[in-house]
C-alpha positions as CSV (number, residue, x, y, z in Angstrom):
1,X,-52.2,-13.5,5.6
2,X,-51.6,-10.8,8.2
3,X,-48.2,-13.0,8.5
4,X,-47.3,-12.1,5.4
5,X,-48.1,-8.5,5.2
6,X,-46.2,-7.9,8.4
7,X,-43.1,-9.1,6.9
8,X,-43.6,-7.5,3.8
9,X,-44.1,-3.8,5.9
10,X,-41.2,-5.0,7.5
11,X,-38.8,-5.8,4.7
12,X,-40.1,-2.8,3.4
13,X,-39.5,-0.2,6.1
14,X,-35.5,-1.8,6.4
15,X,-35.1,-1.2,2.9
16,X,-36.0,2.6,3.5
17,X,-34.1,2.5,6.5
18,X,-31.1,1.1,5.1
19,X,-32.0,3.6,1.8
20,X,-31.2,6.5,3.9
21,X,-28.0,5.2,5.2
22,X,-27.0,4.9,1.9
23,X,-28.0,8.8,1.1
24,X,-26.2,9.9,4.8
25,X,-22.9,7.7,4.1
26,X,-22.3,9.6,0.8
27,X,-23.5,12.9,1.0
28,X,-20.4,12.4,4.2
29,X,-18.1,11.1,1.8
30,X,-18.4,13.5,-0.4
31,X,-18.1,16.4,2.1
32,X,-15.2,14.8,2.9
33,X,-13.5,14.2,-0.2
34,X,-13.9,18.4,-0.4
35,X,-12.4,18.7,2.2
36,X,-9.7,16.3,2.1
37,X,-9.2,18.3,-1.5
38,X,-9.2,21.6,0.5
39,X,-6.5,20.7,3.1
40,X,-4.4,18.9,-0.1
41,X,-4.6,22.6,-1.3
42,X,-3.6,24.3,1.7
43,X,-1.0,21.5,2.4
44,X,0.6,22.6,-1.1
45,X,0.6,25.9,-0.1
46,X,2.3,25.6,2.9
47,X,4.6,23.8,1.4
48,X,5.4,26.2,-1.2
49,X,5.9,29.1,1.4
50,X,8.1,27.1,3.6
51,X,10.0,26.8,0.5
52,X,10.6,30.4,0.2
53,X,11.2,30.8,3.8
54,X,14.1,27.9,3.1
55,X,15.7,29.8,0.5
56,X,15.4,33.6,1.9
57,X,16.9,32.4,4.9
58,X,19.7,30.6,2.7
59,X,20.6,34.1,1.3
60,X,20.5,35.7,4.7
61,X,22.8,33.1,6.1
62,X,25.3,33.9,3.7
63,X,24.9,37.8,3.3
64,X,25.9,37.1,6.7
65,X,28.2,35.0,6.3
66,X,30.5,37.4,3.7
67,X,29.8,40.3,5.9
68,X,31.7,38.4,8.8
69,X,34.3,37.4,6.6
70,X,35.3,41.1,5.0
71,X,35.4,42.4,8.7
72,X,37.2,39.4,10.4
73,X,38.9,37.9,7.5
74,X,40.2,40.6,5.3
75,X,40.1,43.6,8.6
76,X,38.2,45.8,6.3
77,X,35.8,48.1,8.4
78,X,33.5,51.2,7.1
79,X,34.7,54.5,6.2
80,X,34.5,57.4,8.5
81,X,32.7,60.6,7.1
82,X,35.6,62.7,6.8
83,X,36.8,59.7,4.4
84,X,34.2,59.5,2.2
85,X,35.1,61.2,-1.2
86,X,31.8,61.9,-3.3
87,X,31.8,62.6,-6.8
88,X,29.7,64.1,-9.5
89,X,29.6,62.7,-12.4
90,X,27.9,64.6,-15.7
């Protein structure tokens, strides 16, 4: 009889045990899932800026790249001061 209450407390103190794995291993996975949800956010967002960063850098490259060409290419060079003709217009 004692036998069988003994395995009966134990069976019944693994089941907690086990009960509150179960309660541990989830509440983990779902502070991970946030943040696997949060870096997925900021991953996008990276993404996005390195985008702009691409293209800005695109449009320096060849601002650049027609600034070189009228000076080397076509000799053409800023006006002096006494050159400069300004005009009013009404």
């Amino acid at each position: 009889m004692k036998l069988l209450l003994f395995i009966q407390f134990c069976l019944i103190v693994g089941v907690a045990v086990n009960s509150m794995k179960v309660i541990d291993f989830t509440q983990q996975r779902i502070a991970l899932t946030g943040e696997v949800h949060q870096l997925k956010v900021e991953r996008d967002k990276l993404n996005s800026d390195w985008t702009q960063l691409l293209l800005i850098q695109k449009t320096l490259v060849n601002n650049h790249m027609v600034d070189r060409a009228i000076k080397n290419g076509l000799r053409m060079q800023s006006p002096l001061s006494g050159q400069v003709v300004y005009l009013d217009v009404k």
